[in-house]
C-alpha positions, 0 to 999 in steps of 0.5 A, a space after each residue: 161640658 156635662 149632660 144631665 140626666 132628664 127622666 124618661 117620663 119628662 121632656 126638656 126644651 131650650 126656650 129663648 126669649 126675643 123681642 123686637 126692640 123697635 117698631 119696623 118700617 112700614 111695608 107691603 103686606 105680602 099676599 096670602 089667601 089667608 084672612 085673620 079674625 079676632 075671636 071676642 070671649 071664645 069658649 074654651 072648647 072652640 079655643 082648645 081645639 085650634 090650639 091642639 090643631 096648631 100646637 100638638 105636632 110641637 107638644 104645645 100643652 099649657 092650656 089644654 092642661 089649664 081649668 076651663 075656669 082659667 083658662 077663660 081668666 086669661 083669654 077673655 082678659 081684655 088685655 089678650 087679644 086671639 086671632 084665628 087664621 082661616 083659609 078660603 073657605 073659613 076653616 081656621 090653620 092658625 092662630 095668633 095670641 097677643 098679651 097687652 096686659 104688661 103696659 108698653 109691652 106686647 107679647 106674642 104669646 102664640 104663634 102659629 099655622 097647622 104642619 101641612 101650611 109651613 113653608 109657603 110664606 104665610 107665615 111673612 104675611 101672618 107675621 106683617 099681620 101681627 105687627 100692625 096688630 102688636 106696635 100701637 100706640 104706647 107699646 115699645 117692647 115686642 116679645 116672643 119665647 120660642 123653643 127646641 120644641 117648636 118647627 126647626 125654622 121657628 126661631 130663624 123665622 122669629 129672627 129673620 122678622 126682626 126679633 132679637 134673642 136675649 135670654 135662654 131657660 131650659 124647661 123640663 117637664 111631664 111629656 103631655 103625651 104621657 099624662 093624657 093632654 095629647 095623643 101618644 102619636 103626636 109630635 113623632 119628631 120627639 121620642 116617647 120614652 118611659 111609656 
């Protein structure tokens, strides 16, 4: 066994690979006061900003790093589809994000409820939600890639919901905290070194 060295300024996650082999039996929806809607051509600001509200407390960075230009490519692509979750009284603590552009595949590129709605079991009725959406017709792969990054309960929940781990990465790359993307106080969980 070794340890590698990862510099002060860079941050490393072990990422694994899911996917859900088969369409699971239908069930009831489990109740939730939160509603879904799919957001047609968002901009990229209105994007962003549901992406940092969901993502930051786990350094989610990708597209806040990206040019509106591509970003725009990827979530106007008719192949993606983006879904706001929204309280009762509309304002949005989630999202979903699923990727179609791989045929007979769907990838649940995003997923996930602001910190202060984890544990409550919305996220059983958000994950009912994006099933129905995810297995149509055609489609006979399910995936998803989460990290050590993400809620501690993340990859248990994913595994629980049916997905099956089948490849693990390591990442490494610049602490978005320290290049700007977010605010030096995100994601206190993980230490900021090198700044």
């Amino acid at each position: 066994m070794s340890l590698r060295e990862v510099p002060p300024h860079q941050i490393a996650t072990i990422v694994t690979s899911l996917e859900m082999p088969k369409r699971p039996k239908p069930a009831p929806l489990p109740p939730s006061p939160l509603r879904l809607a799919r957001w047609q051509r968002p901009s990229a600001d209105k994007y962003r900003a549901l992406f940092r509200r969901v993502g930051a407390p786990w350094l989610w960075f990708s597209r806040l790093a990206m040019a509106d230009d591509d970003l725009l490519a990827i979530i106007h692509d008719e192949a993606v589809e983006v879904y706001a979750v929204a309280d009762p009284k509309g304002i949005e603590v989630g999202m979903i994000e699923l990727d179609f552009g791989n045929a007979g595949h769907c990838e649940l590129s995003y997923f996930g409820l602001v910190p202060e709605l984890a544990g409550q079991q919305h996220g059983r009725w958000m994950m009912a939600q994006t099933n129905m959406l995810a297995w149509r017709k055609g489609v006979h792969r399910f995936w998803v890639h989460t990290c050590t990054l993400d809620h501690p309960s993340a990859l248990g929940f994913y595994r629980k919901s049916g997905f099956v781990p089948y490849r693990r990465h390591v990442e490494i790359f610049d602490d978005p905290r320290l290049i700007g993307l977010l605010p030096r106080d995100a994601a206190p969980q993980i230490p900021l070194l090198g700044g």
